[in-house]
C-alpha positions in Angstrom: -23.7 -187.6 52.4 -25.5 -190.5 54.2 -24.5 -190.3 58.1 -22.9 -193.8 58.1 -20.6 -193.4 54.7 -19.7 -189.8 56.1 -18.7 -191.9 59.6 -16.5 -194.2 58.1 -15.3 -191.8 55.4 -13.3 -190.2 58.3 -11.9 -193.2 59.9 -10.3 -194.0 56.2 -8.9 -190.4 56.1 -7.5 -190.9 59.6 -7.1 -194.3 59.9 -3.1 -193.9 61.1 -3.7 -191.6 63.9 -7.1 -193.8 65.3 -5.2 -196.1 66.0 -2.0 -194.6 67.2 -4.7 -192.7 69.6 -6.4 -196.2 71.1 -4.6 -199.1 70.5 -2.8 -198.7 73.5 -5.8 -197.2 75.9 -6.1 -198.8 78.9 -9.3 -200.6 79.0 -8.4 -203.3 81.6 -11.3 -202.5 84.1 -14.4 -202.3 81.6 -12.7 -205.7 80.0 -12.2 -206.8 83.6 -15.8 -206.3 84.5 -17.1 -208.0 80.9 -14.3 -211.0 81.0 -16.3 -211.5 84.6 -19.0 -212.4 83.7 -17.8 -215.2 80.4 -16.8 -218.6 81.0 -13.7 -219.5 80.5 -12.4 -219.9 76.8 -15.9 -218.6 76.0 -16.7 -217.2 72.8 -16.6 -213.4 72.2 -17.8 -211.2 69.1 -16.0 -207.3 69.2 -18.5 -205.3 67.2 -16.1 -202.3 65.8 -13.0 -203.4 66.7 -11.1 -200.4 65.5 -7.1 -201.2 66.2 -7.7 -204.5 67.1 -6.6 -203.7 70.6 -9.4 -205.3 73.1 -9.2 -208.5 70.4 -5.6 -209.1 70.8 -6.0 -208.9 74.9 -9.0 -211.5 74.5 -7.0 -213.8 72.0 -4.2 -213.7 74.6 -6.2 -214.8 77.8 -7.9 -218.0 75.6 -11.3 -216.8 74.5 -12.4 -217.9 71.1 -13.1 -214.0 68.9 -14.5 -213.0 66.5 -13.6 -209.4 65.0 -15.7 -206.5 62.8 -15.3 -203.4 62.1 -17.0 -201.1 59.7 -14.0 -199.7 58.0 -12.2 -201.6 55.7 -9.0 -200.1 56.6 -9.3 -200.6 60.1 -10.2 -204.2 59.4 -6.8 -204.6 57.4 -4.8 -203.2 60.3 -6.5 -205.1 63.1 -6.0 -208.3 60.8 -2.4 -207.6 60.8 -2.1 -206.3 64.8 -4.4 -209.5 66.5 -3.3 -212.5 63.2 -6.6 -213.2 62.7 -8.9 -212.2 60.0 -11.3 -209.3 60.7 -14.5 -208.6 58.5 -15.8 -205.4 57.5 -19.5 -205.4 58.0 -22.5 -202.9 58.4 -23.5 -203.3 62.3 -26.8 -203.7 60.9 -25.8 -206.8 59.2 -25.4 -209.0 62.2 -28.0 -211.6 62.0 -25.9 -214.5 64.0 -28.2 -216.6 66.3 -27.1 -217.9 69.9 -23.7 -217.6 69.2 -21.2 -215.9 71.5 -20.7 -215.6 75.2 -20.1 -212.5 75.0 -20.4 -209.7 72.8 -17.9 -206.4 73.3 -18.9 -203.0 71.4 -16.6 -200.6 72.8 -16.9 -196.8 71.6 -18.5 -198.3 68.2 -22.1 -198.5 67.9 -21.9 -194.7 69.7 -21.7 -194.0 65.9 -25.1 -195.0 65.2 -28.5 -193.1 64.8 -30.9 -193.7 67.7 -33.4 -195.5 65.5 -30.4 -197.8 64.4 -29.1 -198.4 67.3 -32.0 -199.8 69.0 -32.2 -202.5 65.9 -28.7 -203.5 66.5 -29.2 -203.6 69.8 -32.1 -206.2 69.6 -29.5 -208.1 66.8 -26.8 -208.5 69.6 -29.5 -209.9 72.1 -30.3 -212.3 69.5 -26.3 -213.2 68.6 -26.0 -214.0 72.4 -25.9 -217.2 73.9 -28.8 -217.9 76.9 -26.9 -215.9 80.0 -24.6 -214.3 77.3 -23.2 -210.8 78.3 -23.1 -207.3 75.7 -20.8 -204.3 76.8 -21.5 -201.3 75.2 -19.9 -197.7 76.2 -20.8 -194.1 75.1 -19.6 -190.9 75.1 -21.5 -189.3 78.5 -24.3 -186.7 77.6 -27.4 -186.0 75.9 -26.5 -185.2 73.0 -27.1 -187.1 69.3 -26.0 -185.4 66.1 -22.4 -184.5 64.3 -19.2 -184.0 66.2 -15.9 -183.4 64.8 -16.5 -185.2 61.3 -18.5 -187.8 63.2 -22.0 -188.9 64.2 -22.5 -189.6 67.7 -25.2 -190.5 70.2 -24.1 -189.7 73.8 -26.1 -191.2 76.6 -26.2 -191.1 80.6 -26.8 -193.8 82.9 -30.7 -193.4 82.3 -29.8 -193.8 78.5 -28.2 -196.8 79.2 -30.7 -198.2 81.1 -33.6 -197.1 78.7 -31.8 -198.8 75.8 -31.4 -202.0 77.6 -34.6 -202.4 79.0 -36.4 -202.3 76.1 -34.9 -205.6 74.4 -36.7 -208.3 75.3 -35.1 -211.0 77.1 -32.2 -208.7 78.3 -31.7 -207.5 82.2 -29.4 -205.0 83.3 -26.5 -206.2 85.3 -24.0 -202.9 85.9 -23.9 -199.3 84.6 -20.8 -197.0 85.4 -19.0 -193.9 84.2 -15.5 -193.6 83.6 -12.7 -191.0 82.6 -11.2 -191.3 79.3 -8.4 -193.4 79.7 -6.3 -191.7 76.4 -3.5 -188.8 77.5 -4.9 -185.8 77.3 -8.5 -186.7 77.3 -8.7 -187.6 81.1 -11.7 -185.1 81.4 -13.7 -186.7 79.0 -16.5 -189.0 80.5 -17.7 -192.2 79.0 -21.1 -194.3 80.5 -21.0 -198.2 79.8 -23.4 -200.7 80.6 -23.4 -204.5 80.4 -26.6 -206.4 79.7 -27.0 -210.4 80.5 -29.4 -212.4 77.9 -32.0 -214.1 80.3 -31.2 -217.9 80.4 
C-alpha cells in the first residue's frame, strides 16, 4: 500500500483515541513563539490539523484560520470541535499564493517522504505572505521510514536547518527541542523550527 494511503488508513482506524491523545496537549510555548512573530488578527493556515486543537486556540485569540487535514475523519471532528469548516486535502495540493501570515504544521508534514516534503515545503513558502512565518515540528532523530503503522521522517536541529535553507526566499529565525508535552510520553523529544518568508 502507497505510504500516504497506509498513513492516513491508520488515523481512520484510530481516529477516537488521536484525538483523545492531543487535543488537550499543551502547546502554549511553540504557539507562543509562532503567535510572536504574526500581526495581530493575522491570517493563519494549520496544515494537518488533526483534533482541531491549535485552530480552536487561534480562532479564540482573533486570528483569521484556515484548517486541513489529510483525513477525512479528522476533518469532520475538527469541524465540529473549532465550528468552522475544515478541508481534507493532500499536503501536496497546496498551491495558495501570498496568502497567510502564518502558516502552523504541527507533528503533520513529519508524515511525509523526504522527497515530498521538501515540495511542500517550497508550497508553504509560496502560500506565505512577504515576512510571513511557517512552524514546523518533528519527531527528534535521524531516522525516516515506518513506525508503529506510520511513516515518519525524524530530523535534528541540522535537519531543520538543511530543510529550510534550501527554499528560496526563506531565512531561519529559531530552532529548539522540546519534551513531549502528552502524559506519559515526557521522554519523547520533538525539534521545531520557524522560518520567516523574506520581505
Amino acid at each position: 500500500m502507497p505510504i500516504k494511503k497506509e498513513t492516513l488508513n491508520y488515523y481512520k482506524k484510530n481516529v477516537q483515541n488521536f484525538v483523545k491523545g492531543t487535543i488537550n496537549a499543551d502547546m502554549g510555548m511553540n504557539r507562543g513563539k509562532f503567535l510572536a512573530r504574526i500581526p495581530a488578527h493575522g491570517s493563519i493556515l494549520d496544515l494537518g490539523c488533526g483534533s482541531g486543537r491549535d485552530t480552536k486556540k487561534f480562532l479564540e485569540m482573533g486570528y483569521a484560520v484556515e484548517a486541513v487535514d489529510g483525513c477525512r475523519e479528522l476533518c469532520e471532528m475538527a469541524a465540529a470541535y473549532t465550528g468552522i469548516p475544515v478541508r481534507q486535502m493532500d499536503f501536496l495540493e497546496l498551491d495558495d499564493r501570498g496568502k497567510y501570515d502564518g502558516i502552523w504544521a504541527c507533528a503533520s508534514v513529519l508524515h511525509l517522504p523526504y522527497e515530498e516534503l521538501r515540495i511542500v515545503m517550497a508550497k508553504m513558502a509560496v502560500a506565505l505572505k512577504k515576512n510571513g512565518v511557517l512552524y514546523v515540528s518533528f519527531k527528534y532523530g535521524d531516522f525516516e521510514g515506518w513506525r508503529n503503522g506510520r511513516y515518519f521522517t525524524d530530523m535534528t536541529e541540522d535537519g531543520v536547518k538543511q530543510l529550510m535553507e534550501e527554499i528560496k526566499g526563506v531565512s531561519v529565525e529559531e530552532i529548539w527541542v522540546t519534551a513531549d508535552v502528552r502524559e506519559g510520553r515526557e521522554d519523547e523529544r520533538w525539534v521545531n523550527g520557524v522560518g520567516r518568508k523574506d520581505g
